[in-house]
Structures are given as C-alpha cells and as structure tokens.
N, C-alpha and C positions, 0 to 999 in steps of 0.2 A: 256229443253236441255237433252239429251240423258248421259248414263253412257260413253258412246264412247266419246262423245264429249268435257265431263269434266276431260274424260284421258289427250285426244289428247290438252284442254288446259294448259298441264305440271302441274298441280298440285302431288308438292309431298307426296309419301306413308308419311303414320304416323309414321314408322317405322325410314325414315329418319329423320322428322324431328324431334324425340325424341332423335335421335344423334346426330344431332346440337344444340336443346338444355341442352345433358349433357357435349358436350365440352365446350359452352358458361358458362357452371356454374363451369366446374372446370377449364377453362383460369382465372376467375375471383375469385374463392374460392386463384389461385395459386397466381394473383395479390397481395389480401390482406395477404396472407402471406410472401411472398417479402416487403410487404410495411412494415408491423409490426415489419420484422428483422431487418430490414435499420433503423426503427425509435429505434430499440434496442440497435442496434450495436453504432447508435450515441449517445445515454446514456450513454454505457458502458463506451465509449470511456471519453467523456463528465466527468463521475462520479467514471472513475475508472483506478489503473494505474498498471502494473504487474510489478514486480522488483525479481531480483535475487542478494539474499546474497553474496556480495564476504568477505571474511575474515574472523579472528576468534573472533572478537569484542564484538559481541551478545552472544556469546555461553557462557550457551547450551542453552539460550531463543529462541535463533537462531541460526542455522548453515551455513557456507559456503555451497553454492549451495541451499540451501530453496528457493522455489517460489512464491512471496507474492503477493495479493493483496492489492492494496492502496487504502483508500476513495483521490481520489483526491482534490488538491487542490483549484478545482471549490467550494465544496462544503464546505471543512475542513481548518477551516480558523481562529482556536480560540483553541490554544494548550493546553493541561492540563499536570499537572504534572503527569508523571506517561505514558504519551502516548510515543509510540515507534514511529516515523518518519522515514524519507526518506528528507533526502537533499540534493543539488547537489549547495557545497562552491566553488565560483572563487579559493577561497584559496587556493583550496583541488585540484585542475588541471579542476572543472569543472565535478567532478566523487561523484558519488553516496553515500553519507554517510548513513547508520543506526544506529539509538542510540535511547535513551530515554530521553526521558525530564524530566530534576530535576527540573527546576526551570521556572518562567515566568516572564515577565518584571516586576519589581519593588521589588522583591524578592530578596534577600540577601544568597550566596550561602558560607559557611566556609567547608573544610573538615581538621580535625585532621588527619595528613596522618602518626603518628605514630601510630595510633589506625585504621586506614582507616575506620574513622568514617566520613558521610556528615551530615554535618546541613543544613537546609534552614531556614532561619527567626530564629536562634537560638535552631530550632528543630529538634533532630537526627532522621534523616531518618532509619525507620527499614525495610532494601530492602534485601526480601527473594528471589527478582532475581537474587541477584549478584553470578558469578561464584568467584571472588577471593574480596579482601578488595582493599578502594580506600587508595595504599601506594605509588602511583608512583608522583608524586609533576608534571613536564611535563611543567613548566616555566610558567606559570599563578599565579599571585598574589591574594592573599585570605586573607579577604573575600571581596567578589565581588558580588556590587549587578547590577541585570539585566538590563540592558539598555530598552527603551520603544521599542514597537514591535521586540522583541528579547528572544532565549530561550535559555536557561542552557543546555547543552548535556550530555552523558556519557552512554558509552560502558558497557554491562553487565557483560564482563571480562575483569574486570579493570585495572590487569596490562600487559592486550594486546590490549588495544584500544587507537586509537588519538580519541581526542573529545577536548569539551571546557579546559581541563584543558593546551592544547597545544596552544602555542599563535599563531598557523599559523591556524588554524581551530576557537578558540574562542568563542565566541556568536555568534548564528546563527541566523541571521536576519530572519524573518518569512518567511520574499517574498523569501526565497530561500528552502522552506520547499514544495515536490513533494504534499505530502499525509502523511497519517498515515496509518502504518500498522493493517490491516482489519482480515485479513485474511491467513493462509498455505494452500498454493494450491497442493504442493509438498512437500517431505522432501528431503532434501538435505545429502549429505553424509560425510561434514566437510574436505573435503580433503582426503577423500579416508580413513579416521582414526574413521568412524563408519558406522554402517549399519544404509541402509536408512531406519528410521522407519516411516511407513505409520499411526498410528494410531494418530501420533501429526501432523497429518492435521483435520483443523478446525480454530475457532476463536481465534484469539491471545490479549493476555490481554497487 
C-alpha cells in the first residue's frame, strides 16, 4: 500500500490524536475531582454543622455573632461534662441554645447561689470559664439530679443566661442536642461592643 493510500484512508496525524488523548485524561482527571468533592461535601454535611452565636450567654467564651463549627450529632452522641453544645428546645420556640454541660444523667447538680458556688455529686466546680458567679436562682429546685439520657446546661455568663436553671428550658434531653461546639470559624463582634478579634479562631475547649 502506497503512503498516498494510507493518507487518503483517513488515518489521523499523531498530532491529533495526542489532543484527544490529553482531553480524555483531563475530562476524567476532572471527573474524579467532582466525584471526591461530592463524596466531601456529603461528609461535611453528614459530620458537621455551622452555627452562629446569637446572645450574650457564653461570653466572652463566646460572643454574639461567633461562627462555629459543630461535630454533628451523627457522630457526637455521648455528652461530657465540660462540652459546650448547641440545642434546639420545643421549649425555647424551637431556636438554637448554646451552653455548657455541667452535669450528665444520674449526676446530682446543687448550686449555693449566695456564694454562686456549683457542686455536681457534692463537688464544687472550679470553672475558670465563667464570666460572672452562678447568683441568679431562675426557679428550678436544687439539688436536682439528672434525669437518664439528659444533661445539665449553663451559660458562661451566668447572670445573663436562660439555661437549666430556668424551668421553661430545664434538662435538655440528648435527642435535642445539634452537635458540640468544634470549632471558631469566625470571631464575632458581641453586638457591635468589641472588635472582632481574629486570633481566637481555632479549637474551642
């Protein structure tokens, strides 16, 4: 067969088809990376939840307007004393609480509110979080121990927070607990009554 011959039966230059196959390789390099961020994004979504601080409750562990990350409650499902949450009480309209966990089922919670000293189990708590002492009483009877699958709450600025010790909020049953606070994604600016400070983003204890 002649070089004329093997023209004229359309075989294509080398040239082309070394550009069809570097589009074939980056159609499919672009595939697996579509594919990887879809299986990402559904983990994220799955294992992780974003919340913003409304109020002055947490402060200054947290401020109004802070940007949190939550380990969701797919995975975070065994409260400890000492974890900060996210809950969303029928009680409360159905809206987003943040607080800390004092106590955990079967646990026994007293606070002396003219000392704004808390006990759990007869032992005072030494909480270097708190912005003010627990003085404010807030109609809950003490001492009160925890109900099974239920946790003990309370606001880090304690005589500006509803939490457990308010009987319309109370014990917060587990199954209404988002996540725990993971993470400051942003700093928040308290209500316009501090500058946002960037460097207390990171891991929140």
């Amino acid at each position: 067969m002649s070089l004329f011959e093997k023209k004229a039966g359309g075989e294509k230059p080398a040239t082309e088809e070394k550009k069809l196959t570097m589009q074939q390789a980056l159609i499919s390099d672009l595939r697996d990376v579509l594919f990887v961020l879809a299986i990402f994004m559904v983990v994220y979504m799955l294992l992780f939840r974003v919340v913003v601080v409304v109020g002055p409750s947490m402060y200054d562990t947290l401020v109004d307007g802070d940007r949190l990350v939550l380990l969701s409650n797919v995975v975070y499902n065994d409260p400890k004393q000492g974890d900060i949450i996210v809950a969303s009480k029928e009680s409360f309209g159905g809206e987003c609480i943040v607080k800390r966990v004092i106590a955990t089922e079967g646990q026994t919670v007293d606070i002396d509110f003219s000392t704004g000293t808390v006990y759990v189990d007869g032992i005072a708590l030494e909480e270097l979080y708190i912005s003010s002492q627990t003085t404010r009483p807030e109609g809950m009877l003490f001492p009160l121990t925890v109900e099974e699958d239920h946790v003990f709450v309370l606001g880090d600025n304690r005589n500006d927070s509803k939490d457990s010790r308010d009987p319309s909020i109370g014990l917060v049953d587990e199954r209404e607990i988002l996540g725990k606070v993971i993470f400051l994604l942003s700093p928040g600016d308290h209500m316009g009554t501090v500058e946002r400070d960037f460097s207390r983003i990171g891991w929140v204890d």
